[in-house]
Backbone as JSON, one array per atom type, in Angstrom:
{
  "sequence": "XXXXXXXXXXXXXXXXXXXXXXXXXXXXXXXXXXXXXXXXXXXXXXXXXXXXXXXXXXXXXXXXXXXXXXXXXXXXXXXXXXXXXXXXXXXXXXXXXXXXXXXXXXXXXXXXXXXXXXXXXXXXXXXXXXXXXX",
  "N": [[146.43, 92.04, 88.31], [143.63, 91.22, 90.53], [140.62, 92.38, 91.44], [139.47, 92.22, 95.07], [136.48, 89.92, 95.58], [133.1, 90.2, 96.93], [130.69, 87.78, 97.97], [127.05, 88.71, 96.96], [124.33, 87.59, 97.94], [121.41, 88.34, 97.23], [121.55, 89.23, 94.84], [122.47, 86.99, 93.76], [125.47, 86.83, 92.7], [128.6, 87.44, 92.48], [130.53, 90.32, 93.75], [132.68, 93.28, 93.08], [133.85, 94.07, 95.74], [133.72, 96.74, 96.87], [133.91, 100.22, 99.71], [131.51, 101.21, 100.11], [130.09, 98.96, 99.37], [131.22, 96.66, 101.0], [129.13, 97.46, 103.3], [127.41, 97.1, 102.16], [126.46, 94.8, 101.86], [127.3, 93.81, 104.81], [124.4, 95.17, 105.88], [122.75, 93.11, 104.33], [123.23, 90.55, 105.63], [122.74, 91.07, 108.54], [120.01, 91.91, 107.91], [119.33, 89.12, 106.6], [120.35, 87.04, 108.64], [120.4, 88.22, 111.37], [117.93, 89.12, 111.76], [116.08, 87.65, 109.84], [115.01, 88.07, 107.61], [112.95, 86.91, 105.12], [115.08, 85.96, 101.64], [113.56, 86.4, 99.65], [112.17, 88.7, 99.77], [113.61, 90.46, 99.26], [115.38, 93.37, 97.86], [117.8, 94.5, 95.68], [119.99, 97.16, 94.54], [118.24, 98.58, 92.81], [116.66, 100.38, 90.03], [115.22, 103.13, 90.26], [112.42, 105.64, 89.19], [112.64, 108.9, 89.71], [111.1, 112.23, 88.85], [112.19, 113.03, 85.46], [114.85, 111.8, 86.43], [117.04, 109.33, 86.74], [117.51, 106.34, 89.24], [119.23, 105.19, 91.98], [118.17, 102.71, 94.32], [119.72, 101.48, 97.62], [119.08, 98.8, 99.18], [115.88, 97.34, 99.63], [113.45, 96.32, 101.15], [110.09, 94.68, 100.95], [106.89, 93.89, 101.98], [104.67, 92.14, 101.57], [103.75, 93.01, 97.91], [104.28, 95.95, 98.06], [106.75, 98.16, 99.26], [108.18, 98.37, 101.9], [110.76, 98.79, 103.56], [112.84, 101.06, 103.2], [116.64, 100.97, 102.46], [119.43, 102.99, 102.81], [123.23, 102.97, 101.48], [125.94, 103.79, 102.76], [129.76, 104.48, 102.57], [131.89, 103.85, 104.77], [133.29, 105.81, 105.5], [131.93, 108.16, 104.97], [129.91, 109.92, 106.44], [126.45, 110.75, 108.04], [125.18, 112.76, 106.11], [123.22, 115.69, 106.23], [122.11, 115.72, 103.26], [122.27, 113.02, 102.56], [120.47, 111.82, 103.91], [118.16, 113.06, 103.17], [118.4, 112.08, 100.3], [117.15, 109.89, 100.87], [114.94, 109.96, 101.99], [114.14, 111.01, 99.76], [113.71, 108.67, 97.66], [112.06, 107.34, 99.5], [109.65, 108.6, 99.72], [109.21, 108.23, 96.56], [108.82, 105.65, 96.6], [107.04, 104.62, 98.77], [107.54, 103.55, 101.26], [107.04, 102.95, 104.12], [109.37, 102.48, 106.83], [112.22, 103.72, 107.0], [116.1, 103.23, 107.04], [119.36, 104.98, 107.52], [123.11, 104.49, 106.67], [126.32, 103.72, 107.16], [127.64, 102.13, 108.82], [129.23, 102.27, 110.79], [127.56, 104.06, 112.41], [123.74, 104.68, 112.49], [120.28, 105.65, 111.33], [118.02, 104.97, 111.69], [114.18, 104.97, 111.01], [110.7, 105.97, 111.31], [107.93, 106.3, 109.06], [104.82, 108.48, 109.74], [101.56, 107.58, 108.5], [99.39, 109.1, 107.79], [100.14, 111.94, 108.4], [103.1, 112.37, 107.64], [105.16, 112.66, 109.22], [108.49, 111.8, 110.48], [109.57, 109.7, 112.51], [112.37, 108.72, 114.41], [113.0, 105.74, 115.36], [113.79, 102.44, 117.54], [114.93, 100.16, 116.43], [114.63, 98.12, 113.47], [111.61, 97.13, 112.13], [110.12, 93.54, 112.82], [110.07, 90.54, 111.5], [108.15, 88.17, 110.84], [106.16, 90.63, 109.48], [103.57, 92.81, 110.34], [101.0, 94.94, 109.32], [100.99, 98.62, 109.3]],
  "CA": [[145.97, 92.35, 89.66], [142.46, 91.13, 90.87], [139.83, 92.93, 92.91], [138.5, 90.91, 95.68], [135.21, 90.71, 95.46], [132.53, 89.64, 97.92], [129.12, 87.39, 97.18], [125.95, 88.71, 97.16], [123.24, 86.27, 98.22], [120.19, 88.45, 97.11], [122.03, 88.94, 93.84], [123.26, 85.87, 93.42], [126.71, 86.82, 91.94], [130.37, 87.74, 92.91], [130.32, 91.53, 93.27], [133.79, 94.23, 93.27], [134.35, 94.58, 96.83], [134.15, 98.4, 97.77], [133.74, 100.65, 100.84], [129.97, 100.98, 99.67], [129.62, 97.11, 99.1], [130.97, 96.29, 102.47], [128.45, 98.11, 104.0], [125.71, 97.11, 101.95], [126.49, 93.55, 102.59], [127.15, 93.88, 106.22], [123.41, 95.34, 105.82], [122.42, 92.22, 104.19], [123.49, 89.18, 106.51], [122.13, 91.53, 109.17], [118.6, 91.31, 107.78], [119.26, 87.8, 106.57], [120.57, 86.66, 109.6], [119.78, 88.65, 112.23], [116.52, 89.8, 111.53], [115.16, 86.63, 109.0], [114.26, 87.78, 106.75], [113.62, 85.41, 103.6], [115.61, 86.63, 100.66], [112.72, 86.7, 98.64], [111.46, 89.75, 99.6], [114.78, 91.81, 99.38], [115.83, 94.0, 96.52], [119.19, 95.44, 96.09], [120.44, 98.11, 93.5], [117.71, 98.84, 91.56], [116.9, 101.7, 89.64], [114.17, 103.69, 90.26], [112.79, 106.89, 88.95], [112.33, 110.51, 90.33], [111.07, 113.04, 88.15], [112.83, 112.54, 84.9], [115.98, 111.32, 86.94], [117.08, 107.81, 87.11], [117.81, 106.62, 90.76], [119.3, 103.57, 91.95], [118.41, 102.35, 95.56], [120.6, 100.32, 97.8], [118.35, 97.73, 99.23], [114.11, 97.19, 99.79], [112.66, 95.16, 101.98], [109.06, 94.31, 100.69], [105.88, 93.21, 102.33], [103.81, 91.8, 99.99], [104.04, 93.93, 96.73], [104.95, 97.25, 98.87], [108.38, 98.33, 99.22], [107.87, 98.33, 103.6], [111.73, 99.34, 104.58], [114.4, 101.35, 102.5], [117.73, 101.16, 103.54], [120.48, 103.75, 102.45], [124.41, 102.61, 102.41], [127.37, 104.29, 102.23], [130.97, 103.66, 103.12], [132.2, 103.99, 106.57], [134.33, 107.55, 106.01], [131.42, 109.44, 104.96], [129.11, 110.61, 107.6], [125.63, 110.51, 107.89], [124.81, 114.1, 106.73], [121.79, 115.99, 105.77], [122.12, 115.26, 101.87], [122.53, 111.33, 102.64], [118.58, 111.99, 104.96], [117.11, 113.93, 101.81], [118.05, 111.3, 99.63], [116.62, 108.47, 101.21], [113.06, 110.84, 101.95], [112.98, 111.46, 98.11], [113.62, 107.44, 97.35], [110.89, 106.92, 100.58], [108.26, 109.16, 98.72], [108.71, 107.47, 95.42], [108.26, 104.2, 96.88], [105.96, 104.71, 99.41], [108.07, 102.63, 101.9], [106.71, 103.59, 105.48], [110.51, 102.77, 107.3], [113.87, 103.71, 106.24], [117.65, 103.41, 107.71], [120.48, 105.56, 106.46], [124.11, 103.95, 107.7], [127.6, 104.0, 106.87], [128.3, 100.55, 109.71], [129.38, 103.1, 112.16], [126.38, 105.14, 112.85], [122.85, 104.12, 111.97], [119.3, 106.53, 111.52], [116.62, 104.39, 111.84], [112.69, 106.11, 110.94], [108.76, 105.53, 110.35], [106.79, 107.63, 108.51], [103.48, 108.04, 109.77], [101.23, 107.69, 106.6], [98.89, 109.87, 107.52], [100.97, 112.92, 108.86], [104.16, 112.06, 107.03], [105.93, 113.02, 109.75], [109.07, 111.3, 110.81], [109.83, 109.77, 114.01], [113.23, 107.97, 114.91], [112.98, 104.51, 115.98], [115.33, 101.82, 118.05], [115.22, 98.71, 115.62], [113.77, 97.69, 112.36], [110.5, 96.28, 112.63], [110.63, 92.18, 113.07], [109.37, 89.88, 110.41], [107.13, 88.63, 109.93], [106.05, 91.96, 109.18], [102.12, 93.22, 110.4], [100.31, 96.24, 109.29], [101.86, 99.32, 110.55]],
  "C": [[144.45, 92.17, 89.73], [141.95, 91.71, 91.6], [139.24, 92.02, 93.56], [137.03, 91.64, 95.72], [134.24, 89.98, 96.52], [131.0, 88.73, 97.37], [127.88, 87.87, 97.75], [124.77, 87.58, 96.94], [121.93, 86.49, 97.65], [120.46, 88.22, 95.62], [122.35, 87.4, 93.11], [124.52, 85.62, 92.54], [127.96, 87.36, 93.0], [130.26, 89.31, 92.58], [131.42, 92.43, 93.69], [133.46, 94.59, 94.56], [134.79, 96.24, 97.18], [133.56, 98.86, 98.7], [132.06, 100.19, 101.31], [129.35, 99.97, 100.21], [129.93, 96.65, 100.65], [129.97, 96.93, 102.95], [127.3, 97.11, 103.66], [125.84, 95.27, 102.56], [126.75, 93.09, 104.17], [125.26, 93.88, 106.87], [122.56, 93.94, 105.6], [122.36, 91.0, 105.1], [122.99, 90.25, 107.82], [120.32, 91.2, 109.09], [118.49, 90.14, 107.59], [119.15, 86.7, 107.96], [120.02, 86.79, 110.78], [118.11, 88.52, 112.51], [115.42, 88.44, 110.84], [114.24, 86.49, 108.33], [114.61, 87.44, 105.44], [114.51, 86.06, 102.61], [114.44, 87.13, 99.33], [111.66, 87.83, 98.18], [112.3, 90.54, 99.95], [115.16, 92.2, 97.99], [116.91, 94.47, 96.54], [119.05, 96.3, 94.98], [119.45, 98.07, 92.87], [117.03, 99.67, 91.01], [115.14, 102.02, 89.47], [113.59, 105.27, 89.74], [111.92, 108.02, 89.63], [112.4, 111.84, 89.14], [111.21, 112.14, 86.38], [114.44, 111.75, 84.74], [115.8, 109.98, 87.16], [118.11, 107.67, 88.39], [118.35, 105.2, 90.83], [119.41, 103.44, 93.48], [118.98, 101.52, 96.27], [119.67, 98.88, 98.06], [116.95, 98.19, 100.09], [113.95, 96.28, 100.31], [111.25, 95.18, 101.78], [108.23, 93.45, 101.68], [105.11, 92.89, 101.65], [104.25, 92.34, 98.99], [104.86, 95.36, 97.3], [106.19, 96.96, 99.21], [108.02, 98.18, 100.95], [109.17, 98.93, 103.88], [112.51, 99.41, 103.09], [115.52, 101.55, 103.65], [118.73, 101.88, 102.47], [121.84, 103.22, 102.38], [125.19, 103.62, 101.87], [128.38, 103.82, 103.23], [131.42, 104.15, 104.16], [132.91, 105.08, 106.86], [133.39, 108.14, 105.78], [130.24, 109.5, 105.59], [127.39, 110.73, 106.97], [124.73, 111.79, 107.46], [122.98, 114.25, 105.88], [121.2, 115.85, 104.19], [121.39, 113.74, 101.8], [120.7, 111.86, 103.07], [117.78, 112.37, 103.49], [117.06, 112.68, 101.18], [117.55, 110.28, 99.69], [115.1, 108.96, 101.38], [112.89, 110.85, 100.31], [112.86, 110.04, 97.73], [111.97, 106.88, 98.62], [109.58, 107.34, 99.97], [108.12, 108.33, 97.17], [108.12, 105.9, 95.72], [107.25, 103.73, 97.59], [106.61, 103.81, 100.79], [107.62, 103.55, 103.43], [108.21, 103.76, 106.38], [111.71, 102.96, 106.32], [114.72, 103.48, 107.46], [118.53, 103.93, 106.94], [121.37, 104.62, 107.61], [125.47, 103.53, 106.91], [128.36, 102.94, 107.94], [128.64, 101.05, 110.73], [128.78, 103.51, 113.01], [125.24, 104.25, 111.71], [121.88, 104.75, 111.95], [118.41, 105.46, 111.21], [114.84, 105.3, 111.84], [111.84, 105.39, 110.28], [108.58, 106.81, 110.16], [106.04, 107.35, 108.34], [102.88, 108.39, 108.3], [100.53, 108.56, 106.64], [99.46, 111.6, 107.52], [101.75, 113.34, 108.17], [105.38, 112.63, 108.2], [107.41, 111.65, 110.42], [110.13, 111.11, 111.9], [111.11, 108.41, 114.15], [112.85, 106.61, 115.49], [114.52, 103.48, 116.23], [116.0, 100.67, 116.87], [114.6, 98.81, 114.66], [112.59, 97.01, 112.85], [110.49, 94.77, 112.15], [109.7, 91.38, 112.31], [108.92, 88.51, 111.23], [106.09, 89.95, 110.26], [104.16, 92.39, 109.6], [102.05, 94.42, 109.92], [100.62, 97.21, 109.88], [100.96, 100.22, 110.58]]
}
């Protein structure tokens, strides 16, 4: 019995098809597509650390060297709750990434965080590449 599996483009491999993975790749051809931005400044899965904890984020969108937009995924039954928000603020602080999105394909939280303040204010869209100074 085979799992289907789906291709990642940033990856560049064939990757086990789960709830997760749809998502995150939905995410992907969204920014690819939609949005346009290059592949060369996207990151997927990769492990970052907090504290002495090892972390692994779904995907980074980079402006120059700077991380500029994290994005959160999960799979389309589990809800966007206040856990899912934390963990994307503690991945946002290590990285320094000014926007995030949490999103599960259903529902979507879109946010900047001002740099000086740190406060965080909802927004409608991602911000549109090519990317200026925020």
């Amino acid at each position: 019995m085979s799992q289907e599996k789906l291709y990642d483009p940033i990856r560049k491999k064939w990757i086990i098809s789960t709830p997760e993975e749809l998502v995150r790749q939905k995410v992907l051809s969204h920014l690819l597509y939609d949005l346009k931005i290059p592949r060369s400044i996207i990151s997927v899965e990769k492990e970052i650390k907090f504290n002495a904890l090892k972390k692994r984020y779904d995907v980074v969108v980079y402006n120059g060297t700077q991380a500029f937009i994290l994005i959160e995924c999960k799979a389309a039954h589990i809800s966007l709750s206040e856990d899912f928000f934390y963990q994307a603020l503690q991945y946002t602080s290590i990285l320094k990434a000014p926007y995030f999105m949490l999103t599960n394909s259903i529902q979507a939280f879109l946010a900047k965080i001002d740099p000086i303040t740190g406060q965080i204010n909802s927004i409608p869209t991602l911000p549109s590449y090519p990317f200026s100074s925020y």
